[in-house]
C-alpha positions as CSV (number, residue, x, y, z in Angstrom):
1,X,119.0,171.1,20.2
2,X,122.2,169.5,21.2
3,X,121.4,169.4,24.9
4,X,118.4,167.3,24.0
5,X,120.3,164.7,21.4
6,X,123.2,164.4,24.1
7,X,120.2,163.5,26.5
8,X,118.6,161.1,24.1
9,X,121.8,159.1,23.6
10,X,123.1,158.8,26.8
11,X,119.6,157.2,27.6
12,X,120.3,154.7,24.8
13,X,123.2,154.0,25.6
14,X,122.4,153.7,29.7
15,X,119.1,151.2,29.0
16,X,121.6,148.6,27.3
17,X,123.3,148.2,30.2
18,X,119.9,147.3,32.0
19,X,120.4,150.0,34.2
20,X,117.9,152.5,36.1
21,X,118.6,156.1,36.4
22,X,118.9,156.0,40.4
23,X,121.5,152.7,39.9
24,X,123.8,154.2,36.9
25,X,124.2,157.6,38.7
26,X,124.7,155.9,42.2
27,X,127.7,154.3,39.9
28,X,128.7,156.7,38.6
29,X,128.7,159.3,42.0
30,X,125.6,161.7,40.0
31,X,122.8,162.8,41.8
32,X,119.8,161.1,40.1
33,X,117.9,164.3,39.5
34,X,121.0,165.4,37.7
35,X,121.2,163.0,35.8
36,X,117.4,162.7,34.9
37,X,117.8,166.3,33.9
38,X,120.7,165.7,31.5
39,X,118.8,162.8,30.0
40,X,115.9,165.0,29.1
41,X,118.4,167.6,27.9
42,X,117.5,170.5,30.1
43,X,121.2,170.7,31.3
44,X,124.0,172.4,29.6
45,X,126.5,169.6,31.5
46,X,130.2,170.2,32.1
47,X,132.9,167.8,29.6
48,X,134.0,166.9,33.5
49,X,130.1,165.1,33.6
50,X,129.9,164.0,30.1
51,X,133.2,162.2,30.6
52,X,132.2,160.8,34.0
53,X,129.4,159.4,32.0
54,X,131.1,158.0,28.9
55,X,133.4,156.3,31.9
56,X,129.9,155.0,33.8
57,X,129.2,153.6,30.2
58,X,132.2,151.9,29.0
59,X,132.5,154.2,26.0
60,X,134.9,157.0,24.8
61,X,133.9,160.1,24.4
62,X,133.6,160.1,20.5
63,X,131.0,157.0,20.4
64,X,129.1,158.9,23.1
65,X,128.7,162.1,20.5
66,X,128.5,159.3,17.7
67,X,125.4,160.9,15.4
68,X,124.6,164.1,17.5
69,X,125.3,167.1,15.2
């Protein structure tokens, strides 16, 4: 499921920046629970979100969908 891969890479991609759930989505102005949700993939999340969290990430929005298919 693509919810699920998104979820899955965004994690990656959040744990090398050293960062916690709570402290990226206080960055990036997310509720954690949100956020926690979209990282298991149980959200179908907005492009506003997904780019508010490539931003949070330092990545465009092309490397964040890099290998989901």
């Amino acid at each position: 499921m693509v919810t699920r891969k998104l979820g899955n890479r965004i994690q990656n991609l959040r744990k090398q920046t050293g960062l916690s759930q709570e402290k990226f989505a206080l960055q990036i102005n997310m509720d954690r629970t949100y956020f926690a949700s979209v990282e298991a993939g149980k959200r179908n999340i907005s492009i506003r979100n997904i780019k508010k969290i490539a931003d949070g990430l330092g990545v465009s929005l092309s490397k964040l969908f890099e290998g989901i298919e």
